[in-house]
KOLTOR-20637 format. One record per atom (N, C-alpha, C, O): x negated, y, z negated. Coordinates in steps of 0.05 Angstrom, whole numbers, padded with zeros to 5 digits, always signed. Layout:
XYZ ...
! end
This chain:
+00034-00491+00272 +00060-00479+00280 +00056-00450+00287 +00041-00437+00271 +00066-00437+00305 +00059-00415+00317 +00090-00395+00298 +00111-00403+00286 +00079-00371+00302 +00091-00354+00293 +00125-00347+00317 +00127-00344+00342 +00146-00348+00292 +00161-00349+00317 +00182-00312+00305 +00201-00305+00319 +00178-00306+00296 +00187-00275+00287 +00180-00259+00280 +00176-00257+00256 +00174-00239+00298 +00150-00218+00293 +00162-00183+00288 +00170-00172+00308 +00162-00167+00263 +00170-00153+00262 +00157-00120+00265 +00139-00112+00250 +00166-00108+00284 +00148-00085+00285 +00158-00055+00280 +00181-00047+00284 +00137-00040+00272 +00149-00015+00252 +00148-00003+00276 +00127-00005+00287 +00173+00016+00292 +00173+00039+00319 +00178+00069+00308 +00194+00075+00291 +00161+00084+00320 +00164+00113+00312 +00158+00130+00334 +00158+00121+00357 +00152+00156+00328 +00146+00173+00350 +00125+00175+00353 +00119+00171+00376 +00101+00180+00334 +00076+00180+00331 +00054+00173+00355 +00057+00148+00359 +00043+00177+00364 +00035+00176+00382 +00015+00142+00379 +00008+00131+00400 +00007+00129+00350 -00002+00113+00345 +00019+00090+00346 +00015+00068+00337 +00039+00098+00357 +00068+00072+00364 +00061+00051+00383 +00068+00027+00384 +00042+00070+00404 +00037+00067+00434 +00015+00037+00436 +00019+00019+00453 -00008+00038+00415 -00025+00015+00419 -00016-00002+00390 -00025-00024+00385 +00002+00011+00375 +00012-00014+00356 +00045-00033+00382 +00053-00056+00387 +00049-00017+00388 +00068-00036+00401 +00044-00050+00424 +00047-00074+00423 +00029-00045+00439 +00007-00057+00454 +00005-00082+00437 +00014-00103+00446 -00007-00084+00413 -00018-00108+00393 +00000-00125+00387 -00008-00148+00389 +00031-00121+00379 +00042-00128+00374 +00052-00152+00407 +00058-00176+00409 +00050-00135+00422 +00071-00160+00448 +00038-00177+00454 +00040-00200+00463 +00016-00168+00450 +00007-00186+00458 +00002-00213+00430 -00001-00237+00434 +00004-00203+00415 +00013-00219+00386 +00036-00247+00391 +00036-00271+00387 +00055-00227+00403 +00079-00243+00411 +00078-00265+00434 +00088-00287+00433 +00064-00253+00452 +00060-00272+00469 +00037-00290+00476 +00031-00304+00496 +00025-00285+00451 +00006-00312+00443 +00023-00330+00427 +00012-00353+00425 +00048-00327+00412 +00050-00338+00393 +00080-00347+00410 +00090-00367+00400 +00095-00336+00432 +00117-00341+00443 +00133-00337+00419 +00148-00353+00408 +00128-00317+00415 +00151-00303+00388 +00170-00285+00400 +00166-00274+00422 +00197-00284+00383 +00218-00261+00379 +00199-00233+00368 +00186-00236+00347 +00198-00205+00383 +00191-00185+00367 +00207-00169+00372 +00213-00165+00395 +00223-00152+00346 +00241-00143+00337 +00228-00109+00330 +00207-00103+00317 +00244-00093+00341 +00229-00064+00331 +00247-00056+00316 +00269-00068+00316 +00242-00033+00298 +00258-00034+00262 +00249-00002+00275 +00226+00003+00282 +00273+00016+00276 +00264+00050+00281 +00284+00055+00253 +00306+00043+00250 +00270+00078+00231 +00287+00081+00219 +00299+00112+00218 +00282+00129+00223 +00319+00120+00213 +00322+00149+00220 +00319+00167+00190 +00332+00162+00170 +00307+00182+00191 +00294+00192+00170 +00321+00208+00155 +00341+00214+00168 +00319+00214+00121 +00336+00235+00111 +00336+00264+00118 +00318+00280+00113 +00356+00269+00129 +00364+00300+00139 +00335+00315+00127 +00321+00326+00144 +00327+00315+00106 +00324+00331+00092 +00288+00331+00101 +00275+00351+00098 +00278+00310+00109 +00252+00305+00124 +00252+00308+00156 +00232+00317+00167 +00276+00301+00170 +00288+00295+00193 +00277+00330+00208 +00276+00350+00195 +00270+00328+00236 +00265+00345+00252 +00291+00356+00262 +00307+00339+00269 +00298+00383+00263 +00323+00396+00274 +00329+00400+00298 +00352+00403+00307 +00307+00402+00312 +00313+00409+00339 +00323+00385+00363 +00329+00390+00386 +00323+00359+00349 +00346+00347+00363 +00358+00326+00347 +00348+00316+00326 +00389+00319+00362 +00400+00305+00333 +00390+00269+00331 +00387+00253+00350 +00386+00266+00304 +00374+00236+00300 +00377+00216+00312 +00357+00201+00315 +00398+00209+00322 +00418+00191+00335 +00396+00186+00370 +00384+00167+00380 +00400+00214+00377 +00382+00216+00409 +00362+00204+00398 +00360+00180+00402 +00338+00217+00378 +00311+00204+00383 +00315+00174+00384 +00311+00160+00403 +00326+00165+00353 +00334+00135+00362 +00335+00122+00386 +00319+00106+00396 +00363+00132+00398 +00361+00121+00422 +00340+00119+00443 +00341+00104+00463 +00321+00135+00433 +00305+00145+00449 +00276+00124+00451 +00262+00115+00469 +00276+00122+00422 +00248+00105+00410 +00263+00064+00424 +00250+00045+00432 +00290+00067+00421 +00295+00039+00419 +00294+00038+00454 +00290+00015+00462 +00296+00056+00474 +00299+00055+00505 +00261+00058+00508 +00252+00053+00531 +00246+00065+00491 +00213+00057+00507 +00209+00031+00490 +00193+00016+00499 +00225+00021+00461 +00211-00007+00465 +00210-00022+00480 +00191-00036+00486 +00242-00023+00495 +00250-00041+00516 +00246-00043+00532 +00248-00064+00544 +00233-00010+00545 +00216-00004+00575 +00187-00022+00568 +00176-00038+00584 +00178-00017+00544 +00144-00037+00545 +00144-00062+00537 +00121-00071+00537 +00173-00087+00525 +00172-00112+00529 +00192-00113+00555 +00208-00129+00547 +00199-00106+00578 +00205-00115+00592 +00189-00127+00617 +00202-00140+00634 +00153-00120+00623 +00143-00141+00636 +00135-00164+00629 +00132-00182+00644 +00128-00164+00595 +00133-00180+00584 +00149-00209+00577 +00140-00228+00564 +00177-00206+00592 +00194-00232+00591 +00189-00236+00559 +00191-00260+00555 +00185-00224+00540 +00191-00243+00510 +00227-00230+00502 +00241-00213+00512 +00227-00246+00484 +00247-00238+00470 +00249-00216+00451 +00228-00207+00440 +00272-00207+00447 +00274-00167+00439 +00300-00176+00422 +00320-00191+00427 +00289-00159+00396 +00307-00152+00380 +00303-00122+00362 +00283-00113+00352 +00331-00114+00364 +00325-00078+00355 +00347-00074+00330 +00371-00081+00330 +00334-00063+00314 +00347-00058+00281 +00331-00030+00282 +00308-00025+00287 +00363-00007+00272 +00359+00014+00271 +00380+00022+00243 +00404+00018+00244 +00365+00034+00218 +00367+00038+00194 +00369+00073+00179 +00348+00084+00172 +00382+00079+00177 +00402+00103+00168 +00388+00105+00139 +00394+00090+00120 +00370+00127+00137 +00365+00124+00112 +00395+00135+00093 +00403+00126+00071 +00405+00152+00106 +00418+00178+00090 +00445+00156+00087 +00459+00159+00067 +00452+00133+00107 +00478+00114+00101 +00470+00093+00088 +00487+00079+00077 +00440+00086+00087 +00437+00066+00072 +00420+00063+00048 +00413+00042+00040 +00416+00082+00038 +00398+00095+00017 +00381+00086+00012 +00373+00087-00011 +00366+00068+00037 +00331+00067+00034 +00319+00081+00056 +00325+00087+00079 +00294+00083+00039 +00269+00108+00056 +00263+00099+00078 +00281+00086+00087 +00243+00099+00092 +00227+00084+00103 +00211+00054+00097 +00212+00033+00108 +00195+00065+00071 +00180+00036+00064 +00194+00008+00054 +00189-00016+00058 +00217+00022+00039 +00240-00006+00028 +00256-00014+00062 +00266-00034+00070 +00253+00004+00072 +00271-00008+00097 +00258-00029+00104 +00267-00052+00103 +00234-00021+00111 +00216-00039+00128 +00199-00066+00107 +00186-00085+00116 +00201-00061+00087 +00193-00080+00075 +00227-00110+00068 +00225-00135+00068 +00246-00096+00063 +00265-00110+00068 +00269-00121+00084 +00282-00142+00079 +00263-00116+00110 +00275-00129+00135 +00252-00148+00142 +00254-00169+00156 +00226-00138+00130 +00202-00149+00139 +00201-00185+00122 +00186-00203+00129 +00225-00185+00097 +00224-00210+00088 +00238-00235+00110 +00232-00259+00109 +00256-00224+00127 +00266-00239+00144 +00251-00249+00175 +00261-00254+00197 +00219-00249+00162 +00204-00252+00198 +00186-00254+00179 +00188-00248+00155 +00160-00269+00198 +00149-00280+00204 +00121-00262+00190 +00105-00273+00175 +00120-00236+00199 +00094-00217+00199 +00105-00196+00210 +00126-00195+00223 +00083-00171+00200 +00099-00143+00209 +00075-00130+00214 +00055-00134+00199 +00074-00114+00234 +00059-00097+00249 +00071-00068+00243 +00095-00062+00243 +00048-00050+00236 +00044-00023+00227 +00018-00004+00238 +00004-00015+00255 +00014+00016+00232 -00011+00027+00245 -00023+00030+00219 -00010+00021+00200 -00048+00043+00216 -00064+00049+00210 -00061+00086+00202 -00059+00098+00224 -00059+00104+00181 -00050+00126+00185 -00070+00150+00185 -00086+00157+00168 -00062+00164+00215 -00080+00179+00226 -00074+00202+00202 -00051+00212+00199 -00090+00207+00190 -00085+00239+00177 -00091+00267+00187 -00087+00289+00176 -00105+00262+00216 -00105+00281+00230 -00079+00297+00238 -00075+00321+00241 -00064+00273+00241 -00038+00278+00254 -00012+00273+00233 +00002+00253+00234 -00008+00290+00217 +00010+00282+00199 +00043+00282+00206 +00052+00300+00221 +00056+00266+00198 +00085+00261+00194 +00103+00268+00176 +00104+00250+00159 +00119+00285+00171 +00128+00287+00150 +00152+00264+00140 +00162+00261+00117 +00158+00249+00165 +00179+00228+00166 +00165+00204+00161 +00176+00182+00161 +00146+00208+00158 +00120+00176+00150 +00109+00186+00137 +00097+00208+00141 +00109+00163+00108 +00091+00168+00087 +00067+00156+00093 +00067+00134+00103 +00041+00173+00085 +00008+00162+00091 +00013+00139+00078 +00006+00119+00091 +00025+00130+00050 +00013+00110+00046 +00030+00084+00059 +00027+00064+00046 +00041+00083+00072 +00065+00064+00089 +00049+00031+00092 +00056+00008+00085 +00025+00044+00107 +00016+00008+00110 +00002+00000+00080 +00006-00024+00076 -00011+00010+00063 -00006+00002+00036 +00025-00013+00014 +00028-00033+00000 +00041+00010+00022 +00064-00003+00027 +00078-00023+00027 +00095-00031+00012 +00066-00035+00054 +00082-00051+00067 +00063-00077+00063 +00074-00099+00064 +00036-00075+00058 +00017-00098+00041 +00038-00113+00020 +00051-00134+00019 +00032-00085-00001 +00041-00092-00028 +00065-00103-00031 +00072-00120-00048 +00085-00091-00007 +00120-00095-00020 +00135-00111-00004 +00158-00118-00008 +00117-00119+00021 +00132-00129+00041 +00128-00159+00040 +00132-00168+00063 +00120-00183+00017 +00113-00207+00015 +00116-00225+00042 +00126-00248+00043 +00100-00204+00069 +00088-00218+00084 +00066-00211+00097 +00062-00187+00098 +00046-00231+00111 +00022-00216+00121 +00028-00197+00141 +00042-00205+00160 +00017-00170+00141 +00019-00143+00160 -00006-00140+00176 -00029-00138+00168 +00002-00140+00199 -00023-00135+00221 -00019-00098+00219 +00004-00087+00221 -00044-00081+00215 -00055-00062+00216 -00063-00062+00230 -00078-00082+00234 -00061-00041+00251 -00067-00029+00275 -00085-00007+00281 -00072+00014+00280 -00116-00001+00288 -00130+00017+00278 -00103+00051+00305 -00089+00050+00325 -00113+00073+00288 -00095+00089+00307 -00120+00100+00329 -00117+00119+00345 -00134+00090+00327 -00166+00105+00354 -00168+00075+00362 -00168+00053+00350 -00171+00085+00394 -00181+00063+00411 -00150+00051+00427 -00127+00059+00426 -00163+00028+00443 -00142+00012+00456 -00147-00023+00448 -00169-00033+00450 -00123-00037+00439 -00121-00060+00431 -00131-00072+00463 -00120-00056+00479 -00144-00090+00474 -00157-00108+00490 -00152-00132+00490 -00147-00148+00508 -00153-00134+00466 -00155-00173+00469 -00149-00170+00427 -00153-00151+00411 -00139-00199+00423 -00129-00194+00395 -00122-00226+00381 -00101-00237+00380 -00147-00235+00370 -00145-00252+00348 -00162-00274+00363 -00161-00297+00353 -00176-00270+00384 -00193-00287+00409 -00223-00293+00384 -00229-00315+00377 -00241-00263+00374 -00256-00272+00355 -00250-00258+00325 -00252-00234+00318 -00241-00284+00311 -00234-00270+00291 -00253-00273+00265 -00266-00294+00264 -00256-00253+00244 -00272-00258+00227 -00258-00262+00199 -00241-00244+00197 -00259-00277+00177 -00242-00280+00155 -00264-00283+00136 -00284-00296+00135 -00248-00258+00114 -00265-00259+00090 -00262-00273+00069 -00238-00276+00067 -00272-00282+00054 -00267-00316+00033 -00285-00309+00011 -00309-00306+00014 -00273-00307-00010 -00269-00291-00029 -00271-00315-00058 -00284-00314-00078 -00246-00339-00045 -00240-00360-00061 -00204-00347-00077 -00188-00342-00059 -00197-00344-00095 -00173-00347-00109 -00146-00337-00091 -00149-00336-00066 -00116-00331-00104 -00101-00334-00090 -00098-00315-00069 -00081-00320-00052 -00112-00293-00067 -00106-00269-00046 -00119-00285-00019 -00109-00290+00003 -00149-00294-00033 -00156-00298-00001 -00145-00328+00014 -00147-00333+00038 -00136-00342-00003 -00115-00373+00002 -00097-00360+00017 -00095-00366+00041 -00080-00341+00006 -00048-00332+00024 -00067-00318+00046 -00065-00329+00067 -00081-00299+00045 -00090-00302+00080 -00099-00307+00094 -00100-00295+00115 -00114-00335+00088 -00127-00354+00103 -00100-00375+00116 -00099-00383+00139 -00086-00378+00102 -00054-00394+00114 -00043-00380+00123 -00040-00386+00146 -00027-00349+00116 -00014-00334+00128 -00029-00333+00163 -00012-00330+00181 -00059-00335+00172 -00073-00331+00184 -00070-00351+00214 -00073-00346+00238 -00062-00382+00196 -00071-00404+00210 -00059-00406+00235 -00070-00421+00250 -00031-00391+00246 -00025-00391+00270 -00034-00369+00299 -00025-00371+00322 -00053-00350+00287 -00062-00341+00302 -00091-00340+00305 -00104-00329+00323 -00102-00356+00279 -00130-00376+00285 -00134-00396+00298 -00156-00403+00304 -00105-00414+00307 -00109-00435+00316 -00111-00430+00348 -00113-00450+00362 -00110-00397+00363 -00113-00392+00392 -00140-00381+00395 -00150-00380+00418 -00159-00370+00361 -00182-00369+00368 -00197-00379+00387 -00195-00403+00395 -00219-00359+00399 -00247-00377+00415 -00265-00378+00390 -00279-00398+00387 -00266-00359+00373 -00283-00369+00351 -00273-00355+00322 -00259-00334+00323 -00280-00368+00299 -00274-00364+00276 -00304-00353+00257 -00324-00367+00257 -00304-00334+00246 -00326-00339+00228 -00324-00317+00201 -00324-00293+00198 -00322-00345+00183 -00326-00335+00153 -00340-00326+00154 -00360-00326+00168 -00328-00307+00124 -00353-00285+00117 -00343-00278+00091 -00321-00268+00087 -00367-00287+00062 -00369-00286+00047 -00388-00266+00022 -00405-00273+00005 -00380-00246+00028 -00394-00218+00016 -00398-00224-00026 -00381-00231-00042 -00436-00215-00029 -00428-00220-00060 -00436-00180-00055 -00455-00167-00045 -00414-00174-00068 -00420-00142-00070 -00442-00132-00098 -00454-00146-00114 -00440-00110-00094 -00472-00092-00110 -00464-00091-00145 -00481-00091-00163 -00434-00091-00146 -00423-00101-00174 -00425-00131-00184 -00411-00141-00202 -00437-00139-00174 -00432-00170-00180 -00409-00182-00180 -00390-00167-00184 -00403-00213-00177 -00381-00217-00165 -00383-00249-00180 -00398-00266-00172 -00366-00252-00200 -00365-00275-00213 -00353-00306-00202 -00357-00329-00208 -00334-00291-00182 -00319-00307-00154 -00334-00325-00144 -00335-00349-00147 -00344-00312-00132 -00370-00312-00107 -00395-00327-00121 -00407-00344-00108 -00402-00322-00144 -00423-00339-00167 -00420-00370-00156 -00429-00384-00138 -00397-00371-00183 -00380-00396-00179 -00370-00416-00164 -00365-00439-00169 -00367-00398-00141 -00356-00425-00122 -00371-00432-00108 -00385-00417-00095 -00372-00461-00109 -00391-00478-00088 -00372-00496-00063 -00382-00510-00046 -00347-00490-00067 -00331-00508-00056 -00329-00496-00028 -00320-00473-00026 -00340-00511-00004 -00346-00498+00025 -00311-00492+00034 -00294-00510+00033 -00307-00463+00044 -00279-00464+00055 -00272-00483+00079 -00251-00494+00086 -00302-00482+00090 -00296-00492+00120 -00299-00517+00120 -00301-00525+00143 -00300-00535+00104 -00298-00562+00109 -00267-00568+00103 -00260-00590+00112 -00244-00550+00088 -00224-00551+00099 -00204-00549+00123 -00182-00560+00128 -00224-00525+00141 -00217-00511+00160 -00221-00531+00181 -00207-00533+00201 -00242-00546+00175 -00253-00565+00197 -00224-00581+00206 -00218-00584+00230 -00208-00590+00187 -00183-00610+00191 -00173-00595+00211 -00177-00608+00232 -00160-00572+00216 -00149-00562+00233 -00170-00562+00264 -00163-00549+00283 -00186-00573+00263 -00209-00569+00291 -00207-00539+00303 -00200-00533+00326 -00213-00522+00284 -00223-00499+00292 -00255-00487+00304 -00276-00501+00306 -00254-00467+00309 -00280-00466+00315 -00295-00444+00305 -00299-00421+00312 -00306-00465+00282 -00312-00446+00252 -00344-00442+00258 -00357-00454+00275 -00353-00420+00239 -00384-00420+00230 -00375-00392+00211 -00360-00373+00213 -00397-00405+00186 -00394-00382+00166 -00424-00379+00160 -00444-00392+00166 -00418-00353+00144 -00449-00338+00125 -00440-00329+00094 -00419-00320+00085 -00464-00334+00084 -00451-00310+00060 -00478-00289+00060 -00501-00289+00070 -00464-00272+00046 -00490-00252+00049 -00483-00233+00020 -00463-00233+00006 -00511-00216+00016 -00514-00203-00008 -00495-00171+00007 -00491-00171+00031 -00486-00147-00010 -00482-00131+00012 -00502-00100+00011 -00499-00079+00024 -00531-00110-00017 -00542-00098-00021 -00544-00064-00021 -00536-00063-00044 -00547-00040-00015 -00536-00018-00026 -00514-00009-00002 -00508+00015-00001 -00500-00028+00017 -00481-00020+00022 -00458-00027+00008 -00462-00037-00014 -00429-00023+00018 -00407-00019+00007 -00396-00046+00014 -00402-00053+00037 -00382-00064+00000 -00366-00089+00025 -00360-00083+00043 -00365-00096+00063 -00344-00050+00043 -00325-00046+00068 -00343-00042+00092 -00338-00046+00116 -00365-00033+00081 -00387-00021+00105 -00396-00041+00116 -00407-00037+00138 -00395-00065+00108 -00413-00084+00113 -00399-00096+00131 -00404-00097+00155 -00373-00106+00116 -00352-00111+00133 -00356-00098+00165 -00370-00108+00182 -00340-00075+00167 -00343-00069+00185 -00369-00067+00205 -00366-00069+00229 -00392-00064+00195 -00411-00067+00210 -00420-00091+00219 -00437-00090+00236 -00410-00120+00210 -00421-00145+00218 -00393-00144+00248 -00401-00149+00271 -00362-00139+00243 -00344-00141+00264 -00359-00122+00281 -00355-00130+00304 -00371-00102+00281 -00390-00086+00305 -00410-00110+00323 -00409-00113+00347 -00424-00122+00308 -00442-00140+00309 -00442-00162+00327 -00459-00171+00342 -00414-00170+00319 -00403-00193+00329 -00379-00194+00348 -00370-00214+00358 -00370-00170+00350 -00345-00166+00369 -00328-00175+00354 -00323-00198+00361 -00317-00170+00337 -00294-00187+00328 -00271-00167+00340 -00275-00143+00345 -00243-00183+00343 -00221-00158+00352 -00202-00168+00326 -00180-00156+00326 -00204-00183+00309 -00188-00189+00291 -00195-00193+00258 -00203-00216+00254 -00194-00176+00234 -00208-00186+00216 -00181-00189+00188 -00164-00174+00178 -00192-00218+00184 -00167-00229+00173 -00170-00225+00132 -00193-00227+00125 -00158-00222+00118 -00174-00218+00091 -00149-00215+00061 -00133-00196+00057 -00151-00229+00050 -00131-00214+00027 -00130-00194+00011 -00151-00182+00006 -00103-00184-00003 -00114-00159-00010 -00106-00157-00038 -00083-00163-00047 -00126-00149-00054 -00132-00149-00082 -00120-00122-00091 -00126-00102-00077 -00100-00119-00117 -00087-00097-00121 -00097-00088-00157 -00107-00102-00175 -00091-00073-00156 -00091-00062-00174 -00075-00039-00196 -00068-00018-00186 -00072-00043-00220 -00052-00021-00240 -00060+00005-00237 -00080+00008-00251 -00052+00029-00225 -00066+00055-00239 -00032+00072-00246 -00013+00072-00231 -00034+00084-00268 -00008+00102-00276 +00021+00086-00273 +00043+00097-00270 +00018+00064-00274 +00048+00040-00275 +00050+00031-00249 +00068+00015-00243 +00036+00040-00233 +00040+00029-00200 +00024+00006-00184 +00000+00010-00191 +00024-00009-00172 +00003-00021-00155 -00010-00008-00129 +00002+00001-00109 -00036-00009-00135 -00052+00001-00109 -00069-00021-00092 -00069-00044-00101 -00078-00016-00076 -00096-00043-00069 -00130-00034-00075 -00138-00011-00079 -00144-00053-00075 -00156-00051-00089 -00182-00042-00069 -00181-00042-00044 -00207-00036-00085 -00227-00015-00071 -00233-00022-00040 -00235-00002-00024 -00237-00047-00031 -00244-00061-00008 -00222-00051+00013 -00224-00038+00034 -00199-00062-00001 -00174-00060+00021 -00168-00029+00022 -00159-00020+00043 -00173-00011+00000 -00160+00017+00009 -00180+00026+00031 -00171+00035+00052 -00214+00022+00024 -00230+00034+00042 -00219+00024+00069 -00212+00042+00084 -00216-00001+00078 -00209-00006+00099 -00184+00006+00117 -00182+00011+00141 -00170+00007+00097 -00145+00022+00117 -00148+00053+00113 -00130+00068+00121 -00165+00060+00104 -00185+00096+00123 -00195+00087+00138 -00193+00104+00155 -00213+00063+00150 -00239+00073+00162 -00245+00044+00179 -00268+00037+00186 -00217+00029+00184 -00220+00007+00194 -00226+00017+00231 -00223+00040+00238 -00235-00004+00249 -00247+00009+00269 -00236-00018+00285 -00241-00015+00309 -00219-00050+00280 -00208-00070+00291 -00183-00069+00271 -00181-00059+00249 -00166-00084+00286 -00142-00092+00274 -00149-00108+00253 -00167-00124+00255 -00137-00106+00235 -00129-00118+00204 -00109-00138+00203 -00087-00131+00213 -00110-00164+00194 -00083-00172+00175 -00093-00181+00146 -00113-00193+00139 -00071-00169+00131 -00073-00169+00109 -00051-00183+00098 -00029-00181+00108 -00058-00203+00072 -00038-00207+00059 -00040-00210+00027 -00062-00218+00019 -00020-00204+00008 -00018-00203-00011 -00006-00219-00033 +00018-00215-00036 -00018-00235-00048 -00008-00253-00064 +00003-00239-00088 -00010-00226-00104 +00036-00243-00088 +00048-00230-00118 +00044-00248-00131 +00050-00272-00125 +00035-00242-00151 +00027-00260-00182 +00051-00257-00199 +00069-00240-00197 +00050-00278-00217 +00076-00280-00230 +00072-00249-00256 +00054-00233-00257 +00096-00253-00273 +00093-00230-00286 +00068-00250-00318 +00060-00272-00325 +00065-00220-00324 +00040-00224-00345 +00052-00203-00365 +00065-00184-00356 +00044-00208-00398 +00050-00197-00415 +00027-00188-00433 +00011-00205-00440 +00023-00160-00443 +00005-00154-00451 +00011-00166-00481 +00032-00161-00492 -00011-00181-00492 -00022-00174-00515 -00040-00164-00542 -00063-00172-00545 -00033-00155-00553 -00057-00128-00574 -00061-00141-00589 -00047-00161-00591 -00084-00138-00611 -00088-00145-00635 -00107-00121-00638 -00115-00105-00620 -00114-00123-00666 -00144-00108-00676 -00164-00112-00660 -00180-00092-00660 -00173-00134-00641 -00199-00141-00638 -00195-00136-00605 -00213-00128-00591 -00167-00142-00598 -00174-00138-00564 -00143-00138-00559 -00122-00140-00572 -00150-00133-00530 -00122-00126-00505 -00122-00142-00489 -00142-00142-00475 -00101-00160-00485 -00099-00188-00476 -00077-00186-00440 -00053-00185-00442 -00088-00186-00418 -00055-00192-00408 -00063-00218-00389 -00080-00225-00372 -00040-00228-00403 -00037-00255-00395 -00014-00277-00377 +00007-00266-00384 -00010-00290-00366 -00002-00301-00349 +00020-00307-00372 +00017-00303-00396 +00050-00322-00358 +00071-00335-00372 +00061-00357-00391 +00066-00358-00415 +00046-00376-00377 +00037-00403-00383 +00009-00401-00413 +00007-00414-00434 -00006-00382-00401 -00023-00367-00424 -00015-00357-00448 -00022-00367-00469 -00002-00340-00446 +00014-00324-00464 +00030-00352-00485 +00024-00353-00509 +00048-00370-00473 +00044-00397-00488 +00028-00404-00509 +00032-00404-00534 +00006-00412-00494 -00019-00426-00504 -00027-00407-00530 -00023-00414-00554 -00035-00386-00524 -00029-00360-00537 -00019-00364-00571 -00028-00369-00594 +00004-00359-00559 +00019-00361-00584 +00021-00386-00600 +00029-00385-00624 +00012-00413-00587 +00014-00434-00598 -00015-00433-00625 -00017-00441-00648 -00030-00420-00606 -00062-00430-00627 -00056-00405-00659 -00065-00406-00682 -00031-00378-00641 -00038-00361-00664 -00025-00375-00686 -00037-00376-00708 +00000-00388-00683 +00017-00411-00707 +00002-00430-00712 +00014-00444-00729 -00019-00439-00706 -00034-00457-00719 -00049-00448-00748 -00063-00464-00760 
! end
């Protein structure tokens, strides 16, 4: 089933220009609705020298100028932070539950925003419980999801984006796994013997995989250097998060990538259910609902 609602983040930024490029051609592989989401920043971040309302108008009159050779379908949602008392990232992660997938850039820090937070496409991973196409901000989108490369990992991050994935793998010319054991060792990657692609085969795709050691490079390096290798214009992968100071971050692989990605990204993120820590003398436990159970059943024994 092809993707039929496609949500895209519009700004001024000059990286708007080849994320909206990715996006219609996204759309019109998939004969999707794509919808642009402009949000108008709080006064208080907001540029003075013209009033908010114009730029708006302004950002929503060039989406419509660049899907109109296009023939797809257009839809435009424009969001008031200061009337509706979300920022940017809750905007777009809110609206992003009602579609399909959401398109973002990649954040140039050369070029800073004070109306866009750097960490936005992190963001919009973590908060937006759908897969996000990342848009690198250097270069020009060409061609998009023709060879794609997907990283397979095994547990639920890389399951949700290997499915989140399957409608714009199924226009692939070629597919190819890629199974990294990194320089930390990787108990995942040990363990599983179970071939992804003899699932993949059901869908008659057009698979070939590797696994490889990533010896004193980095995953991300490797990563990226095998999509050099191979031309890939699409690299598909889940994203592993992590606790630091009460917050979620993503985790080492996925942050490097969104600095230093050089093809478009989709990423998606599996929310795990809640977990409860538990202490004793001997150790620090956090455990799943179902665990935590079990748990408590053996300590009443």
């Amino acid at each position: 089933m092809n993707l039929k609602d496609i949500l895209i983040h519009i700004d001024h930024r000059p990286t708007c220009t080849s994320r909206l490029e990715a996006a219609i051609l996204l759309a019109r592989q998939q004969q999707a609705r794509l919808t642009g989401l402009y949000v108008i920043p709080h006064p208080y971040y907001a540029p003075h020298h013209r009033p908010p309302q114009e730029l708006a108008d302004e950002a929503k009159a060039r989406f419509v100028q660049a899907l109109k050779p296009s023939g797809l379908e257009m839809g435009w949602i424009c969001v008031d932070s200061l009337k509706s008392g979300l920022d940017l990232p809750n905007a777009l992660n809110l609206h992003a539950h009602y579609h399909d997938l959401l398109v973002v850039s990649q954040t140039d820090y050369e070029v800073p925003d004070r109306t866009i937070p750097p960490s936005l496409p992190e963001k919009a991973v973590l908060g937006s419980g759908r897969p996000v196409l990342i848009v690198p901000y250097a270069g020009q989108v060409k061609t998009l999801g023709k060879r794609v490369m997907l990283t397979w990992r095994g547990g639920p991050e890389s399951t949700r984006a290997l499915h989140d994935a399957l409608p714009l793998l199924n226009n692939a010319d070629s597919v190819r796994v890629i199974s990294i054991h990194g320089r930390g060792g990787d108990e995942a990657h040990k363990s599983h013997n179970a071939d992804i692609c003899d699932h993949l085969k059901r869908y008659q795709l057009p698979i070939t995989s590797e696994k490889l050691n990533a010896g004193e490079l980095s995953v991300g390096d490797l990563l990226l250097s095998r999509c050099a290798d191979e031309g890939i214009d699409l690299l598909v992968m889940g994203a592993f998060a992590q606790a630091r100071r009460g917050h979620h971050t993503l985790g080492e692989v996925g942050a490097y990538l969104m600095e230093t990605m050089t093809v478009p990204v989709l990423m998606s993120f599996k929310v795990l259910g809640p977990r409860f820590q538990v202490e004793s003398k001997a150790t620090s436990l956090l455990l799943e609902p179902w665990s935590l159970f079990l748990f408590l059943q053996s300590k009443n024994k």
